[in-house]
Kinemage of the C-alpha trace (Angstrom):
@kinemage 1
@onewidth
@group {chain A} dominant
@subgroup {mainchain}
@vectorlist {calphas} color= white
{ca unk a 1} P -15.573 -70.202 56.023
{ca unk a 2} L -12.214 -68.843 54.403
{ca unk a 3} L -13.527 -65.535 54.566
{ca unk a 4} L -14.750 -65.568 58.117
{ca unk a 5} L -10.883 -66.747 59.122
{ca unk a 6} L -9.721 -64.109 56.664
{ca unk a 7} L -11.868 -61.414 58.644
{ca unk a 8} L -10.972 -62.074 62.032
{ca unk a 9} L -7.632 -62.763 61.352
{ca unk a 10} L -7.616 -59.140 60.376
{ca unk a 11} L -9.477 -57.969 63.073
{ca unk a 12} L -7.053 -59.863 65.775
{ca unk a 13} L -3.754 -58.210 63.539
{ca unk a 14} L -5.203 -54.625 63.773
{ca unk a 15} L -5.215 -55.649 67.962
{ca unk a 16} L -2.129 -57.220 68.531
{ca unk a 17} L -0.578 -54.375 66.491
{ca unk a 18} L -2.118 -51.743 69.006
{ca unk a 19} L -1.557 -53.268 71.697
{ca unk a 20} L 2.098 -53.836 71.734
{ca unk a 21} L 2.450 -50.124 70.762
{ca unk a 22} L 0.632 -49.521 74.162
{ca unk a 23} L 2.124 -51.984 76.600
{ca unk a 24} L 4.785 -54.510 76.990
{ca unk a 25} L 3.174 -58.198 75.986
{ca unk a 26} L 3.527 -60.839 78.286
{ca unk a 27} L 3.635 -64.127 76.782
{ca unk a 28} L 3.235 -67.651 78.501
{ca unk a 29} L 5.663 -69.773 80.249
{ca unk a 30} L 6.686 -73.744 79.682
{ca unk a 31} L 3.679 -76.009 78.247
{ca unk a 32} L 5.673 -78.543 78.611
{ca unk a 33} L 7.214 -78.071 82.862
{ca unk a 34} L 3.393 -77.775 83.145
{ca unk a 35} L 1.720 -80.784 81.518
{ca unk a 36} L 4.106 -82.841 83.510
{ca unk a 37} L 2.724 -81.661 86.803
{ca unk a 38} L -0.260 -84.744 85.513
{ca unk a 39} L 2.416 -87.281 85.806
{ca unk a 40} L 0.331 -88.853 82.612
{ca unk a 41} L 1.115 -92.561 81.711
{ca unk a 42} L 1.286 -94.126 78.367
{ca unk a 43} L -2.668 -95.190 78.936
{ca unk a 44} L -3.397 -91.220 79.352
{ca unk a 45} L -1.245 -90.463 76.247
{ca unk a 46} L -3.198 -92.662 74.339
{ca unk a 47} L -6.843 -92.380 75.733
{ca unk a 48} L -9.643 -94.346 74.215
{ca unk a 49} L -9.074 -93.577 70.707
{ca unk a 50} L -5.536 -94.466 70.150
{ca unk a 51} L -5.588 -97.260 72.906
{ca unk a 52} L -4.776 -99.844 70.292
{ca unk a 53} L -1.955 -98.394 68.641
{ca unk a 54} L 0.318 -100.456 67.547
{ca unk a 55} L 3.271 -97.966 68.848
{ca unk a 56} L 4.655 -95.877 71.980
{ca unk a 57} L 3.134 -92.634 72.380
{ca unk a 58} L 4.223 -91.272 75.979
{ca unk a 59} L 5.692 -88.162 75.584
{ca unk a 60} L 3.881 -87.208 72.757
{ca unk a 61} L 2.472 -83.869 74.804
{ca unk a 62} L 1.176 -82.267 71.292
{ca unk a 63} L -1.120 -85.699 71.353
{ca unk a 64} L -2.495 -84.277 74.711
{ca unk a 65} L -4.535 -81.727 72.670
{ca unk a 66} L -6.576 -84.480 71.348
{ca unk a 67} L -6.641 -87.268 74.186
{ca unk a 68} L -6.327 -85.218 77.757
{ca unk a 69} L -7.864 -81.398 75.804
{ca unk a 70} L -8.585 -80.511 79.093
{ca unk a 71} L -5.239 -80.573 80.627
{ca unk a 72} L -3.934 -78.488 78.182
{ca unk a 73} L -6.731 -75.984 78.263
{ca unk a 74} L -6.220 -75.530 82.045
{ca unk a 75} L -2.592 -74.887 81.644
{ca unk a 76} L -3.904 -71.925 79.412
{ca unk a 77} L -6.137 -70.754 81.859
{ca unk a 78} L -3.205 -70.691 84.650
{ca unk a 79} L -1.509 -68.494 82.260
{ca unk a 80} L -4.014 -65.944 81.698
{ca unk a 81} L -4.948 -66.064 85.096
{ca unk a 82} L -1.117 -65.492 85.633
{ca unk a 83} L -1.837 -61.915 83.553
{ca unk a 84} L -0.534 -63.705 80.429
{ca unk a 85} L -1.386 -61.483 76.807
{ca unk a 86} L -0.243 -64.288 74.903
{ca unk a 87} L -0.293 -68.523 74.785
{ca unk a 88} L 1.227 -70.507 72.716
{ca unk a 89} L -0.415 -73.377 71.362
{ca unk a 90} L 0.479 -77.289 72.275
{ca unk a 91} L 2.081 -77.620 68.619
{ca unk a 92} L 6.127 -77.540 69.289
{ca unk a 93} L 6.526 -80.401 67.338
{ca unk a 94} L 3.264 -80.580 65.418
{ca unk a 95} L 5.499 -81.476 61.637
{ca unk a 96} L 4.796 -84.783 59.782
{ca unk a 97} L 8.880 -84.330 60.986
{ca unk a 98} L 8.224 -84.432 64.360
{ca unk a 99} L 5.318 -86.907 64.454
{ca unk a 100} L 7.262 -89.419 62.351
{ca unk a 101} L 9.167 -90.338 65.754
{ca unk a 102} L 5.689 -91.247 66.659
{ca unk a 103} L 3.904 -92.565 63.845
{ca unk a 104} L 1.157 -90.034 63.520
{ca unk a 105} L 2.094 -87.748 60.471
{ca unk a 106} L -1.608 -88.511 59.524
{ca unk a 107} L -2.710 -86.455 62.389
{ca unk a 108} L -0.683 -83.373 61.809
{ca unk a 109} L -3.635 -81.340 60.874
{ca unk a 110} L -6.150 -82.309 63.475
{ca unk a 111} L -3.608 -81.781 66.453
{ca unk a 112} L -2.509 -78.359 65.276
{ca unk a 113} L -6.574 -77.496 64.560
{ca unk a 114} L -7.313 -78.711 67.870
{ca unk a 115} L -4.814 -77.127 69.544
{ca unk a 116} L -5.329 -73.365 68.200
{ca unk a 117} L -8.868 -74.505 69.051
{ca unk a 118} L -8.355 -74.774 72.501
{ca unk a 119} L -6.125 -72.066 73.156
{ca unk a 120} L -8.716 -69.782 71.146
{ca unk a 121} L -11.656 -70.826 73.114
{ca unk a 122} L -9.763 -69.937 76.789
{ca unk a 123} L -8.148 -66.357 75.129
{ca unk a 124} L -11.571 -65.574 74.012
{ca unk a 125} L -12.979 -66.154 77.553
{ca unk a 126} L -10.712 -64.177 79.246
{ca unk a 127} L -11.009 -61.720 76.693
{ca unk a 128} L -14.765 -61.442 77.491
{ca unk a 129} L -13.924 -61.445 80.970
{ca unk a 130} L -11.775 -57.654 80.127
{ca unk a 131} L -12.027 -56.539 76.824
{ca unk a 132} L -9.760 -53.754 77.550
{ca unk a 133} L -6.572 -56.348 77.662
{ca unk a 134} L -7.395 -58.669 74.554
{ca unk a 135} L -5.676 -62.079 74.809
{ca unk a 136} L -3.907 -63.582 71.836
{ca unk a 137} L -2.956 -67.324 70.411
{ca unk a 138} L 0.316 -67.984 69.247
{ca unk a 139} L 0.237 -70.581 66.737
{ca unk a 140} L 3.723 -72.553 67.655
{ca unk a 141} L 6.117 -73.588 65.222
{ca unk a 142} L 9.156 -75.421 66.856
{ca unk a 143} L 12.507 -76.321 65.099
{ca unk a 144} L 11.833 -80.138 64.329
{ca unk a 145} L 14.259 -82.569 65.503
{ca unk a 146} L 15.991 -82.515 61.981
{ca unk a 147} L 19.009 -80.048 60.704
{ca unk a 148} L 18.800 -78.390 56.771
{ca unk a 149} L 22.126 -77.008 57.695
{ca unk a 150} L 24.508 -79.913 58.986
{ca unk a 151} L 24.930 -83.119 58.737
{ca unk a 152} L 23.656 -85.682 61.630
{ca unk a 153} L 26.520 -88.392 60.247
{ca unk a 154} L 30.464 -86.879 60.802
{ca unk a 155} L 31.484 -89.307 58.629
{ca unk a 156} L 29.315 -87.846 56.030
{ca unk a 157} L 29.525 -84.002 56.036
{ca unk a 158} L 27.450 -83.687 52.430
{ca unk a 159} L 24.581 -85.772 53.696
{ca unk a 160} L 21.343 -84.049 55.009
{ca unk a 161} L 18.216 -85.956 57.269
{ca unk a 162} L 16.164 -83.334 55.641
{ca unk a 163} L 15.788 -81.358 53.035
{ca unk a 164} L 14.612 -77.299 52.525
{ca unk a 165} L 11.572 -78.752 50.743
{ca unk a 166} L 10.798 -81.570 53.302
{ca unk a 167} L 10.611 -78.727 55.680
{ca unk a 168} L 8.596 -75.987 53.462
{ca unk a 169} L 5.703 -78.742 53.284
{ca unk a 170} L 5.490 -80.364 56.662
{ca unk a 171} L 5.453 -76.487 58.201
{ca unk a 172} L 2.927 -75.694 54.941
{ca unk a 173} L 0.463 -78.202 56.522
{ca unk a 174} L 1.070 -77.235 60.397
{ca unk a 175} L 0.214 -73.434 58.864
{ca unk a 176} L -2.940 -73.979 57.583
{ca unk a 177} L -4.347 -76.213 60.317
{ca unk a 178} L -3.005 -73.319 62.924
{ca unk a 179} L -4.883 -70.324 60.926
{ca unk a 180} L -7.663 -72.289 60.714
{ca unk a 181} L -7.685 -73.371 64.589
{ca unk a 182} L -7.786 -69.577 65.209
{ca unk a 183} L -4.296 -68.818 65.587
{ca unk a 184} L -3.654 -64.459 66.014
{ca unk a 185} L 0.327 -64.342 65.094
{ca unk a 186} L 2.907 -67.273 64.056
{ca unk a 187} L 5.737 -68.099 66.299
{ca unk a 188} L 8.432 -69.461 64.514
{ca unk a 189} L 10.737 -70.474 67.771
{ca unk a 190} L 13.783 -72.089 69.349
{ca unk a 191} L 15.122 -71.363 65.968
{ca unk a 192} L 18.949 -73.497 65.844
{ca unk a 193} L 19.221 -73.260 62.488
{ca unk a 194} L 18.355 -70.104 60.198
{ca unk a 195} L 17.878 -72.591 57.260
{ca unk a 196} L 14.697 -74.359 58.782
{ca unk a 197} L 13.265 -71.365 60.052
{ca unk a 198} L 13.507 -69.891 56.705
{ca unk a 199} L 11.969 -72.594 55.329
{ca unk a 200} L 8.963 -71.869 57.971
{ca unk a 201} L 8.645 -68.611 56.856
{ca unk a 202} L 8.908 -69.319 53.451
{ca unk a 203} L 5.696 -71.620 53.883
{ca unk a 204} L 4.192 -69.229 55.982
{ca unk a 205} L 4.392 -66.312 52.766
{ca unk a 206} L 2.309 -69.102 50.805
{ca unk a 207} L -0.402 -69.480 52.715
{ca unk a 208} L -0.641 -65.394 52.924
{ca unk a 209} L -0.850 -65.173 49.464
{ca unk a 210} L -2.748 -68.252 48.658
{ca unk a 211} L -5.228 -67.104 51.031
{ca unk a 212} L -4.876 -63.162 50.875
{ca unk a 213} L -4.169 -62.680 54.485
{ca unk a 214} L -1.572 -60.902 56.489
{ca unk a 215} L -1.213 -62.881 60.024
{ca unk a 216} L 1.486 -61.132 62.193
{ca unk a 217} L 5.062 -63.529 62.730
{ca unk a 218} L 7.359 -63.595 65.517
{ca unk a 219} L 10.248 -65.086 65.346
{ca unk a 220} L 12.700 -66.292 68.244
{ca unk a 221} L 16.286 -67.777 67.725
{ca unk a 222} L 18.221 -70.105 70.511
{ca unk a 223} L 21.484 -68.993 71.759
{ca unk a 224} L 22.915 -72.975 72.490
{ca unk a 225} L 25.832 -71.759 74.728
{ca unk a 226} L 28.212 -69.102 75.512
{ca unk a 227} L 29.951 -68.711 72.099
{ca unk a 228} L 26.962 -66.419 71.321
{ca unk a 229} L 25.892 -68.314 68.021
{ca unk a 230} L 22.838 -70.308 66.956
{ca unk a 231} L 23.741 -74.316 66.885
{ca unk a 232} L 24.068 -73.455 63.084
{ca unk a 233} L 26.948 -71.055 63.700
{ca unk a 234} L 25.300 -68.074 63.492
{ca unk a 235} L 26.195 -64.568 65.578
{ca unk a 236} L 23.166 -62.540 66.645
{ca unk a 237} L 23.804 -60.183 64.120
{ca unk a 238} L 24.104 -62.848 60.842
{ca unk a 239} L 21.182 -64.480 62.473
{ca unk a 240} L 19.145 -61.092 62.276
{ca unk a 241} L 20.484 -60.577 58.839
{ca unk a 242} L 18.965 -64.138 57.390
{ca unk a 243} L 15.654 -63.586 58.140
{ca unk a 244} L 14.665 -59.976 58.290
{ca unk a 245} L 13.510 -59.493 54.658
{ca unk a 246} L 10.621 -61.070 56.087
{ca unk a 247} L 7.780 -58.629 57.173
{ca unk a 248} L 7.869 -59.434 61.302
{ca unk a 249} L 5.635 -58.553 64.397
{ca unk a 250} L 8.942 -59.005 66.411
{ca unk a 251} L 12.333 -60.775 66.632
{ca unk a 252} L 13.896 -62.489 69.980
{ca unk a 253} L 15.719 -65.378 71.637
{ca unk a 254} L 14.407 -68.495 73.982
{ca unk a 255} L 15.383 -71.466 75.182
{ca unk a 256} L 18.750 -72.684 76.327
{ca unk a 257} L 19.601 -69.762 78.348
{ca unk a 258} L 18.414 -68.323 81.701
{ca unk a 259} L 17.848 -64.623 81.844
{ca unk a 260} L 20.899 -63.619 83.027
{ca unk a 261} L 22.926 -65.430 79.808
{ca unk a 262} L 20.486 -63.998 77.531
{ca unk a 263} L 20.690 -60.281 78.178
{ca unk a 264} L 24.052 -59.756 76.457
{ca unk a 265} L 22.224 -61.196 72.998
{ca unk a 266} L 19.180 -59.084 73.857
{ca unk a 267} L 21.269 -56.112 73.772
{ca unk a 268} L 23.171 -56.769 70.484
{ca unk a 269} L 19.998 -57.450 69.042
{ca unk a 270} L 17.971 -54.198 70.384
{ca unk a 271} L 21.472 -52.229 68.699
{ca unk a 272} L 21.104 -53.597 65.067
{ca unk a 273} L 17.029 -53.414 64.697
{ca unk a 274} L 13.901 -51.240 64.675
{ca unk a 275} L 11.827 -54.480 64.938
{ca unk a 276} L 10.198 -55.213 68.174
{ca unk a 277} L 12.197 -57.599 70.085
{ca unk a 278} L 10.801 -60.805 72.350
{ca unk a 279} L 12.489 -63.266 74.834
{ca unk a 280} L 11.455 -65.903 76.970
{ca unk a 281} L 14.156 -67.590 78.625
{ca unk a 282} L 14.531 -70.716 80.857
{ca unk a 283} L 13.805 -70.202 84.784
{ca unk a 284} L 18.306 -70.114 84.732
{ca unk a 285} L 19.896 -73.259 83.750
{ca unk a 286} L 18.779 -76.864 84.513
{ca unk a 287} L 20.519 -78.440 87.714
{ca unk a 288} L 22.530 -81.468 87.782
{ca unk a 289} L 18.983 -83.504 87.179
{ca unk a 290} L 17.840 -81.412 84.171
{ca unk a 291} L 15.655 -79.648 86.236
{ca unk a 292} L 15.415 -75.725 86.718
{ca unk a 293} L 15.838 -73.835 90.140
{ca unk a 294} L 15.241 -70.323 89.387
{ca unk a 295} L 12.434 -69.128 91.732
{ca unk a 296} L 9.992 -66.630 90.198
{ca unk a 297} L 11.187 -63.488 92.682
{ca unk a 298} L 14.863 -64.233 91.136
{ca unk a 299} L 13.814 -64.258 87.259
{ca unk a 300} L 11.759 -61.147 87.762
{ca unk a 301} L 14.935 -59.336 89.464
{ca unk a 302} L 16.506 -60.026 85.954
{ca unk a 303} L 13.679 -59.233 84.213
{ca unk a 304} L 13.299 -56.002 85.492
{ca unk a 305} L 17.258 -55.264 83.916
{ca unk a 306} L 15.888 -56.212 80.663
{ca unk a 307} L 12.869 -53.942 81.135
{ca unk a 308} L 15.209 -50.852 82.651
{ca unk a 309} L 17.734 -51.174 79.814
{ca unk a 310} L 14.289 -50.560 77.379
{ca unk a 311} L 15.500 -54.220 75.394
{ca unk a 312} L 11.390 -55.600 75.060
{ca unk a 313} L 8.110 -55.502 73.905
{ca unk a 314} L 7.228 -58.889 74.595
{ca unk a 315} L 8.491 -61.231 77.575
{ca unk a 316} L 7.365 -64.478 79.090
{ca unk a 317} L 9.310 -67.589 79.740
{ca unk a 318} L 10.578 -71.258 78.459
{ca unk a 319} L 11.751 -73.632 79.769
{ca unk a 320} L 11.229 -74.504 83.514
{ca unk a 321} L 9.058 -71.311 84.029
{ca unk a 322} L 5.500 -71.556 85.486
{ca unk a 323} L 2.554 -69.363 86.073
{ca unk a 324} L 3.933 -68.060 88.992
{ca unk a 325} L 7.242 -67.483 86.822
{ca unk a 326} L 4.845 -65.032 84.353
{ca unk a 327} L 2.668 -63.623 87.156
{ca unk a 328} L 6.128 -62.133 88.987
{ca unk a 329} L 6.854 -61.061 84.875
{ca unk a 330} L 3.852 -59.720 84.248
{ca unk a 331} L 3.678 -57.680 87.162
{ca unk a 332} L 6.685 -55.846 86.660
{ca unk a 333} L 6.165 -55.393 82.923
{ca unk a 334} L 3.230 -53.179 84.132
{ca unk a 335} L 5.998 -50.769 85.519
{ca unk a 336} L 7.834 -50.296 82.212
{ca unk a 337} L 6.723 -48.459 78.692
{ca unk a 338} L 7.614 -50.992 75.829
{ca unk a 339} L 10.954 -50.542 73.943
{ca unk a 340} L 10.143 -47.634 71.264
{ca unk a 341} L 10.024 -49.156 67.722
């Protein structure tokens, strides 16, 4: 079984690896903006098997891989359909960390199986569909809701809600279950602070070795506002710095920031590396409700400056973004060579 991952794990790096030398990747938009579209109620949350659970679990979208599979599949399919190259899977907070809110850090491993799973079986589909333009499955590895760096308690500026080795483990397990799901590349993302995503990657390197595998990584940083540093404090440039002795598929930003915001950090970014870069930013910022306003026509009008200014090799979108967000992306990336590496 090991070696059959090991194998195609292999045979999906080789791919990836040509194809971003050929054309610019487009990657998915929100899972999130999308699964809410269901308007899903605490009984769809919890479907038959977790119906008597003794605690809240609306909200819990990761869950959605296991109780409503089928909604998440279809927002997959959307994507593709879109013109999508890349999904991510359901897993943003799939951590014994993130499930603790939740109390489900027994399922860690089945959610993150079943949601490379899913997002395997739809790539594979539409891969059938046109072999020439192979789809991929980005196993997703968000931040968790807990900070190596700072303290959560301003009285207490020593004291830590988690520690480096907390981290290494709970992302150890999410790892393992997302390689064995069928995951192509790792997507360590919406990175806030450098000292959790380290300990990602750090986890990441021991499965490799313990398995004798080399599965691509990507890894994206947030920009939180317009001092142009990571929630952690970090510039662009001392963000880069922390986490490039790692071997990487690409580097990039998301989250927080629409397009327009972003570009600036794109650019200082494309000036200090040979790696291939990403982004996928929000659909602008959210409106006075939280919610996002930027019409696909207007992100692809910025998108296009990222693509003329040669800053990308692979694009899609976060927050607030839709398939019609990535089709408007995906058609313009078509116009544009990737940024030479």
């Amino acid at each position: 079984m090991l070696t059959n991952i090991n194998n195609s794990t292999q045979a999906a790096k080789s791919s990836i690896l040509q194809a971003i030398k050929e054309r610019i990747l487009v990657l998915d938009g929100a899972m999130g903006t999308m699964l809410q579209r269901n308007k899903f109620e605490e009984e769809d949350f919890r479907g038959e098997r977790f119906k008597d659970f003794s605690h809240p679990l609306k909200g819990n979208n990761d869950l959605l891989s296991i109780t409503q599979p089928e909604a998440v599949k279809e927002v997959h399919r959307l994507y593709f359909e879109a013109g999508a190259d890349i999904v991510e899977t359901n897993t943003f907070s799939g951590t014994t960390i993130g499930m603790a809110d939740y109390h489900m850090e027994d399922l860690v491993y089945e959610l993150n199986y079943q949601s490379a799973k899913i997002a395997r079986e739809v790539a594979d589909e539409f891969t059938a569909l046109n072999p020439n333009q192979p789809r991929f499955v980005a196993g997703s590895i968000g931040p968790t809701n807990r900070t190596a760096s700072m303290s959560p308690d301003v009285n207490d500026p020593g004291y830590r809600a988690v520690t480096f080795d907390d981290l290494r483990i709970a992302y150890k397990q999410q790892v393992e279950a997302l390689i064995d799901g069928g995951s192509d590349v790792l997507l360590v993302e919406t990175i806030f602070d450098t000292l959790n995503a380290k300990a990602a990657l750090f986890a990441i390197e021991e499965v490799k070795e313990e398995r004798n595998l080399d599965i691509p990584i990507m890894v994206s940083g947030t920009i939180t506002d317009a001092s142009g540093r990571t929630l952690s404090g970090q510039t662009v440039e001392a963000f880069l710095i922390s986490i490039q002795h790692i071997p990487l598929l690409s580097v990039g930003f998301n989250c927080a920031l629409g397009a327009d915001q972003l570009k600036p950090y794109l650019k200082r970014l494309a000036m200090n590396t040979q790696l291939n870069i990403s982004a996928h930013p929000n659909a602008g910022l959210p409106n006075a409700f939280g919610e996002y306003d930027q019409t696909p026509m207007e992100m692809q009008v910025l998108i296009r400056e990222y693509l003329h200014d040669n800053l990308i090799n692979i694009i899609g979108g976060c927050c607030g973004t839709t398939p019609d967000h990535i089709k408007a992306i995906a058609e313009v990336a078509k116009e544009f060579k990737p940024r030479k590496v």
